[in-house]
C-alpha atoms as an extended CHARMM CRD file, in Angstrom:
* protein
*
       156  EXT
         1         1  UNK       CA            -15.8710000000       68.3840000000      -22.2820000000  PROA      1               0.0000000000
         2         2  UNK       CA            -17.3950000000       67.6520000000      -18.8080000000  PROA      2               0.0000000000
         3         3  UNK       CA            -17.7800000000       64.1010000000      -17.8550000000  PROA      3               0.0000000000
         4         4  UNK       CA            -22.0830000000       63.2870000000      -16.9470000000  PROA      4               0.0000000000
         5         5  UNK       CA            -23.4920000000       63.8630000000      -14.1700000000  PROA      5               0.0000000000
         6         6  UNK       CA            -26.1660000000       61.2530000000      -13.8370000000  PROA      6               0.0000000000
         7         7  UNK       CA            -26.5530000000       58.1770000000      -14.5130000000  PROA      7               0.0000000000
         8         8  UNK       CA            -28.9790000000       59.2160000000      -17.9800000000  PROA      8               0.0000000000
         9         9  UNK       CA            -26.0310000000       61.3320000000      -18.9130000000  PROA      9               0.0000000000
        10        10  UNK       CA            -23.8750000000       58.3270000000      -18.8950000000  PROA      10              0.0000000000
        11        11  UNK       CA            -26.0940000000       56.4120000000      -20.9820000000  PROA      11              0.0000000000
        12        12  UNK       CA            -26.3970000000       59.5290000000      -23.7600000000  PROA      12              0.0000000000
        13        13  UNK       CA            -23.0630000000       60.0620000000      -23.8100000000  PROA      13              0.0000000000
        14        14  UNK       CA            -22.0840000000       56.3120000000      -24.6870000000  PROA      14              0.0000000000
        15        15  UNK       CA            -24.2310000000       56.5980000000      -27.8000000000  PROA      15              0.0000000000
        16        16  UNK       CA            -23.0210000000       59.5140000000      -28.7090000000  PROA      16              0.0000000000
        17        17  UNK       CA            -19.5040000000       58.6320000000      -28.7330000000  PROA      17              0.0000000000
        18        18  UNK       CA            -20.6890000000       55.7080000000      -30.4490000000  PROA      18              0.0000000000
        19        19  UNK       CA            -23.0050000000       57.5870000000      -32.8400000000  PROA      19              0.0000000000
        20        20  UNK       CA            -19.8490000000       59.7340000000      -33.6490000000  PROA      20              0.0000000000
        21        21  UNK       CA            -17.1760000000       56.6290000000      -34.2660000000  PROA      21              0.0000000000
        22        22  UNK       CA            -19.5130000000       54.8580000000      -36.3320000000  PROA      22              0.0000000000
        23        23  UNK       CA            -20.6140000000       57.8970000000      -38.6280000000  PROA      23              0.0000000000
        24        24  UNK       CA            -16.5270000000       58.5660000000      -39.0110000000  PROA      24              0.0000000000
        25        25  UNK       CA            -16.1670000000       54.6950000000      -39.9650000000  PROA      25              0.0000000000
        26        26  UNK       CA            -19.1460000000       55.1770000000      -42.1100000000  PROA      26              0.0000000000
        27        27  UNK       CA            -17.6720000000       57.7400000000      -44.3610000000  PROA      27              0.0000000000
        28        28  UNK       CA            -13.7070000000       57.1980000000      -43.9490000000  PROA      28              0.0000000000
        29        29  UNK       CA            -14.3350000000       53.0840000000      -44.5810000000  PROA      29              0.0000000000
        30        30  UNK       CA            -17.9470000000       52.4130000000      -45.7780000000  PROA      30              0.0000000000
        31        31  UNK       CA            -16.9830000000       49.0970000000      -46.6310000000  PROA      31              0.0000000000
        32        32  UNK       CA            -16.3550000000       48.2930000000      -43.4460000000  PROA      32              0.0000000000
        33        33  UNK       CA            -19.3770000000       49.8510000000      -41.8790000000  PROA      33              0.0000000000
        34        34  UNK       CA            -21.4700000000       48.0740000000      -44.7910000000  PROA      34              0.0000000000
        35        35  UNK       CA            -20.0320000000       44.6940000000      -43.9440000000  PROA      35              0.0000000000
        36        36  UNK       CA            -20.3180000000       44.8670000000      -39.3840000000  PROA      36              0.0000000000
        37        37  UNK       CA            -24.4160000000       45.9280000000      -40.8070000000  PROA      37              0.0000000000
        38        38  UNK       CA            -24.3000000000       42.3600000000      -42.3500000000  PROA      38              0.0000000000
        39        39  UNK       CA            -24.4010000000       43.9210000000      -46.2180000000  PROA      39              0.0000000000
        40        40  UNK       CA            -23.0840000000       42.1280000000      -49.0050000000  PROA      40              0.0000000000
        41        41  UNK       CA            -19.8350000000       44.5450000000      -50.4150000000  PROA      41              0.0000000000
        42        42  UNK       CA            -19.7750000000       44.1140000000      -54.4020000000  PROA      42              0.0000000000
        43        43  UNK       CA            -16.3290000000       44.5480000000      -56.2380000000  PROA      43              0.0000000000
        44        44  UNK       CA            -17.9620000000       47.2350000000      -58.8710000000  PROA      44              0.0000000000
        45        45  UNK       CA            -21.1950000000       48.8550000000      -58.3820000000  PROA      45              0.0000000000
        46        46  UNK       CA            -23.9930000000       49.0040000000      -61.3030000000  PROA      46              0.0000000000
        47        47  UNK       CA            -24.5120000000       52.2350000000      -63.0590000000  PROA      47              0.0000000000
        48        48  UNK       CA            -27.6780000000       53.6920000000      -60.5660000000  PROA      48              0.0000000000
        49        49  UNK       CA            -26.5120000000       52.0940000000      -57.8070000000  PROA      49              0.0000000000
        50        50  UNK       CA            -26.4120000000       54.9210000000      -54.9410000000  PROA      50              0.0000000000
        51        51  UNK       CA            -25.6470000000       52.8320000000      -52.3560000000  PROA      51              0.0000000000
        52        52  UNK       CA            -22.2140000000       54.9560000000      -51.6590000000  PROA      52              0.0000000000
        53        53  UNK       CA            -24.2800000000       58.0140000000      -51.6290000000  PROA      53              0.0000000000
        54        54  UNK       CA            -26.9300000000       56.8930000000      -49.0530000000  PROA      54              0.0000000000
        55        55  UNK       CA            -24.3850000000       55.8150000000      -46.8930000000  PROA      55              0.0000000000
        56        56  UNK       CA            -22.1740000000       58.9400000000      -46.9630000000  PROA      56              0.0000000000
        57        57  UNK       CA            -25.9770000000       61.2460000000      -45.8130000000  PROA      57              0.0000000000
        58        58  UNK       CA            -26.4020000000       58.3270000000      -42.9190000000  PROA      58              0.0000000000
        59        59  UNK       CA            -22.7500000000       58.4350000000      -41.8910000000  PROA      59              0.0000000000
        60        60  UNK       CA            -23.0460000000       61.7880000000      -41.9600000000  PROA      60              0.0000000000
        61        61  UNK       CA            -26.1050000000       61.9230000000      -39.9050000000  PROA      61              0.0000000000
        62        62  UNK       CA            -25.0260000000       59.2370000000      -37.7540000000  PROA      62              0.0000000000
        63        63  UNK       CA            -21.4420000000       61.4870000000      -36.7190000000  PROA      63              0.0000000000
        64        64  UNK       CA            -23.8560000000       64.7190000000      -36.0070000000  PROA      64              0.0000000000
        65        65  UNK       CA            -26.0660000000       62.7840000000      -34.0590000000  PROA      65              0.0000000000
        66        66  UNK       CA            -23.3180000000       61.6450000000      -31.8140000000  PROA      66              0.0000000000
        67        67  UNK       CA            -22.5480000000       65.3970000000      -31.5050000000  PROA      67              0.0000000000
        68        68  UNK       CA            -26.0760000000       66.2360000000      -30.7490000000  PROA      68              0.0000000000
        69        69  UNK       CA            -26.1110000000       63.5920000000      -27.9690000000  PROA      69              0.0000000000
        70        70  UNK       CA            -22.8660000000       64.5010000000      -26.7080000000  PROA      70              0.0000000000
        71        71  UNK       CA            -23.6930000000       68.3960000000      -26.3600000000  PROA      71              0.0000000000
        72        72  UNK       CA            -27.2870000000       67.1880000000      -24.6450000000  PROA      72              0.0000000000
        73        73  UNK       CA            -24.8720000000       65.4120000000      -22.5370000000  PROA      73              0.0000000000
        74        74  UNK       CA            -22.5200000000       68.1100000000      -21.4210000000  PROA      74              0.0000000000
        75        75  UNK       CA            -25.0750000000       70.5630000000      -20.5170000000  PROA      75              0.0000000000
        76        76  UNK       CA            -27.5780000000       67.5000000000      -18.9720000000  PROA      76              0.0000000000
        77        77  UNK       CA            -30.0460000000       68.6980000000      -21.3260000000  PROA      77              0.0000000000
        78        78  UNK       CA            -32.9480000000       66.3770000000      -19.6050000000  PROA      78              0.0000000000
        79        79  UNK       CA            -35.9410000000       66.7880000000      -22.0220000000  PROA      79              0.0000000000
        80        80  UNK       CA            -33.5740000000       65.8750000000      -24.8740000000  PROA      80              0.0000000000
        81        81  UNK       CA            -33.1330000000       62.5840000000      -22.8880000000  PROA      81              0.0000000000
        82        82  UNK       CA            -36.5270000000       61.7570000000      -22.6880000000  PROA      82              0.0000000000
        83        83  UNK       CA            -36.8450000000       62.3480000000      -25.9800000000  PROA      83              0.0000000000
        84        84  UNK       CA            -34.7670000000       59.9190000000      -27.0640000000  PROA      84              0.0000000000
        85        85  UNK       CA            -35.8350000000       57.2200000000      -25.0660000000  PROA      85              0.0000000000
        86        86  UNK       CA            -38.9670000000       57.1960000000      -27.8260000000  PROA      86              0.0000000000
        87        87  UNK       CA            -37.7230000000       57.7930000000      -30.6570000000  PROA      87              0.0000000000
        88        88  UNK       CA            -34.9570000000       55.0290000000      -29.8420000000  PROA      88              0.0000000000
        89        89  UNK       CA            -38.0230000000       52.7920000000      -29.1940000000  PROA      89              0.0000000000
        90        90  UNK       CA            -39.7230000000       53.7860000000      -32.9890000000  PROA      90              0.0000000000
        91        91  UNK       CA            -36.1670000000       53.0870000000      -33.9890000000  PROA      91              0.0000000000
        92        92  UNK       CA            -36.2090000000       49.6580000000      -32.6480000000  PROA      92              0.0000000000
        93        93  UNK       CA            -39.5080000000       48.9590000000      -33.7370000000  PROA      93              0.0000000000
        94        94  UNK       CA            -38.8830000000       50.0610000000      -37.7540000000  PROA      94              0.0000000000
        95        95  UNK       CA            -35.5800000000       48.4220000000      -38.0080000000  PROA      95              0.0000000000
        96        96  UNK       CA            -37.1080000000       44.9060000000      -36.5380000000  PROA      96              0.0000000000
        97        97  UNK       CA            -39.6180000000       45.2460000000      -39.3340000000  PROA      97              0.0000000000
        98        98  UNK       CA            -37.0880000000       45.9760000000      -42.2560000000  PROA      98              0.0000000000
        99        99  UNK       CA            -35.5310000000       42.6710000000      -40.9160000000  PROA      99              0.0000000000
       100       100  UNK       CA            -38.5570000000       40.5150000000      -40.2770000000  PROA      100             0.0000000000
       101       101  UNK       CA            -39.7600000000       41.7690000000      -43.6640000000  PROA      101             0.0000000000
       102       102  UNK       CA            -36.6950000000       40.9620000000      -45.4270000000  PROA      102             0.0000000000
       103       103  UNK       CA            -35.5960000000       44.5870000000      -46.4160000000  PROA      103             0.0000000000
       104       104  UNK       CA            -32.7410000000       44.5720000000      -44.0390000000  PROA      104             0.0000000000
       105       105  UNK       CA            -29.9870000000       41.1530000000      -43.4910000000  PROA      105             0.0000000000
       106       106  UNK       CA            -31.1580000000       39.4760000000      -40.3200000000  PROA      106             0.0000000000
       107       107  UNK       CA            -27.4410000000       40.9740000000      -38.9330000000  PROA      107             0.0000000000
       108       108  UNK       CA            -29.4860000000       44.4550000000      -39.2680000000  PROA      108             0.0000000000
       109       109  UNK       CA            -31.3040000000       43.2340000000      -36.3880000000  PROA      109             0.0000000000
       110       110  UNK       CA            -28.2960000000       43.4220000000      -33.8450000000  PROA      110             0.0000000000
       111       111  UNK       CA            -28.5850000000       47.5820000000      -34.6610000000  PROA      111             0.0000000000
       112       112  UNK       CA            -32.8870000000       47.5860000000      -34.0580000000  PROA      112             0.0000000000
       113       113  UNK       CA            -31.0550000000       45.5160000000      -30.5380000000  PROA      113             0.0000000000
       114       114  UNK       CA            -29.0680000000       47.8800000000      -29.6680000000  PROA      114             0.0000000000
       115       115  UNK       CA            -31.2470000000       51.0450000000      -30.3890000000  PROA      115             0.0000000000
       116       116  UNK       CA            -34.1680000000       49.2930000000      -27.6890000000  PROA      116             0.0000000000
       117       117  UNK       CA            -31.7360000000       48.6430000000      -25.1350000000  PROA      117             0.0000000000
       118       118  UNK       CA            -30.1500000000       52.2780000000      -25.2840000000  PROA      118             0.0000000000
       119       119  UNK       CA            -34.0960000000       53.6440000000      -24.8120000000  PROA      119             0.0000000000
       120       120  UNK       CA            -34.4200000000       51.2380000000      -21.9460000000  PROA      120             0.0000000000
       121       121  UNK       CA            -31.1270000000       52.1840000000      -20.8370000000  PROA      121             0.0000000000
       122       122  UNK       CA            -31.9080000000       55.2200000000      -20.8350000000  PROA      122             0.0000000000
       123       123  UNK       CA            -35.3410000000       55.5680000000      -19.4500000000  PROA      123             0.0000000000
       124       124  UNK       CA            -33.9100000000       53.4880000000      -16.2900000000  PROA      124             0.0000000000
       125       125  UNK       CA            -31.1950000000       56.1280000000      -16.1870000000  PROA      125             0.0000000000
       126       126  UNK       CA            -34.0010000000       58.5290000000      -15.7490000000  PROA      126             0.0000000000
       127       127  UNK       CA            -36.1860000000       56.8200000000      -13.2320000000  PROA      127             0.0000000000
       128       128  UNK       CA            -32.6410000000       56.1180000000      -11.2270000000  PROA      128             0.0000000000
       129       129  UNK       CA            -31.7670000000       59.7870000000      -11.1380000000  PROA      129             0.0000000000
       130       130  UNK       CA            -35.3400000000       61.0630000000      -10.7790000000  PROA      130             0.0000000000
       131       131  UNK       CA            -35.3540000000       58.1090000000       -7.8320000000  PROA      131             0.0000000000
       132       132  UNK       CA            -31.8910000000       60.1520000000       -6.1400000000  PROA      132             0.0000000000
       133       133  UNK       CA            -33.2350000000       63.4170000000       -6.3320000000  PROA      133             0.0000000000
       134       134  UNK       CA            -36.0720000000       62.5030000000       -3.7050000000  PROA      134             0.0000000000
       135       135  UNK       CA            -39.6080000000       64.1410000000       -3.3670000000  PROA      135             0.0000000000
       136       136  UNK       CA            -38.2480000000       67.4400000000       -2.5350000000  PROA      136             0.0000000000
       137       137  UNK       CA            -38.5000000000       68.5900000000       -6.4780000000  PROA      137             0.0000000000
       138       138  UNK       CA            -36.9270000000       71.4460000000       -8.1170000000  PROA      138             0.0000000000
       139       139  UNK       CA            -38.2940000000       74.8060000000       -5.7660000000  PROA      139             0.0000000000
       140       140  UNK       CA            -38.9460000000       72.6790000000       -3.0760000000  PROA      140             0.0000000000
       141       141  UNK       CA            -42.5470000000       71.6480000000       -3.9700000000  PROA      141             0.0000000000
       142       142  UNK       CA            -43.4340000000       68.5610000000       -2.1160000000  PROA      142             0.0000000000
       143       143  UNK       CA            -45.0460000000       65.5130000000       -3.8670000000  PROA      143             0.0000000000
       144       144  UNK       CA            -44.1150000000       63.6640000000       -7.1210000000  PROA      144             0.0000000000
       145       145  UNK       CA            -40.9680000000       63.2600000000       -8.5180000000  PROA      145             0.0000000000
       146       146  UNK       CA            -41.7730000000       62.8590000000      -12.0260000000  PROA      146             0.0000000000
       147       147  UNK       CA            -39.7970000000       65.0490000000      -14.4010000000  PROA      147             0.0000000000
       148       148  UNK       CA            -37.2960000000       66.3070000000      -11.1260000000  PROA      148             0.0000000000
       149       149  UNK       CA            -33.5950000000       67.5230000000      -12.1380000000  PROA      149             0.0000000000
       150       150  UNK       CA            -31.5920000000       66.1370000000       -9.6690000000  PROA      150             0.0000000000
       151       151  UNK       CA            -30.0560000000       68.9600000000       -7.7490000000  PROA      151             0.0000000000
       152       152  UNK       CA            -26.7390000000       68.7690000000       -9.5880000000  PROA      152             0.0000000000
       153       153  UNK       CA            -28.8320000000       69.4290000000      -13.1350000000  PROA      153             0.0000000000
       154       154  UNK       CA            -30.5030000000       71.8730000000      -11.4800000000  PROA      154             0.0000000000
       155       155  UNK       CA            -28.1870000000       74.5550000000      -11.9540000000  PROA      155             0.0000000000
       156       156  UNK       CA            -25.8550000000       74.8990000000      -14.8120000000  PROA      156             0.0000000000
């Protein structure tokens, strides 16, 4: 797998990686994963209690997502990155609510944290590589830089 090649990439690829270790620990330990969330871990479950299935489909989804984000990474899949940087922000603003609201533990809150910083990670990552690749965009039109590939993205 190629290493990034901006500083965006970087920031995609350390939440994928992430996003992949924490889906495995999610369905080769759940307990684990349940108790860094800040969930209680009961000896026995009650009959109806689906718990264990919910949190093998997020694991799940959390260890593909970490492939997604690595794959956007290796081939500096740029729209992909934008992308992410607002659906992180949704994601930051829905799991603050669950906590304020008292549907998630208030240690649920550290994962809404991390989720905001990553977007504004992220969308700095953009700006900073957008910043590099100068005025001179993509087929050397003059003027703003907005949405520019810096010239190592721009051929793959």
């Amino acid at each position: 797998m190629r290493l990034p090649r901006s500083a965006a990439g970087w920031t995609i690829a350390v939440f994928g990686v992430l996003a992949l270790l924490m889906g495995a620990v999610g369905l080769v330990w759940p307990e684990v994963l349940l108790r860094l969330l800040g969930f209680e871990v009961p000896e026995t479950r009650a009959a109806g209690d689906h718990t264990g299935t919910f949190l093998t489909a997020s694991s799940m989804a959390s260890f593909n997502m970490g492939v997604y984000y690595l794959l956007a990474t290796a081939t500096e899949w740029r729209p992909f990155f934008r992308f992410t940087v607002v659906f992180r922000l949704v994601t930051f603003t829905v799991f603050s609510i669950a906590v304020l609201a008292d549907i998630a533990p208030g240690r649920f809150f550290g994962v809404a944290v991390w989720e905001g910083l990553g977007a504004v990670a992220t969308a700095v990552g953009l700006w900073w590589d957008d910043r590099r690749a100068g005025p001179a965009t993509v087929g050397g039109a003059g003027g703003s830089a907005a949405g520019a590939v810096p010239a190592a993205d721009a051929v793959h």
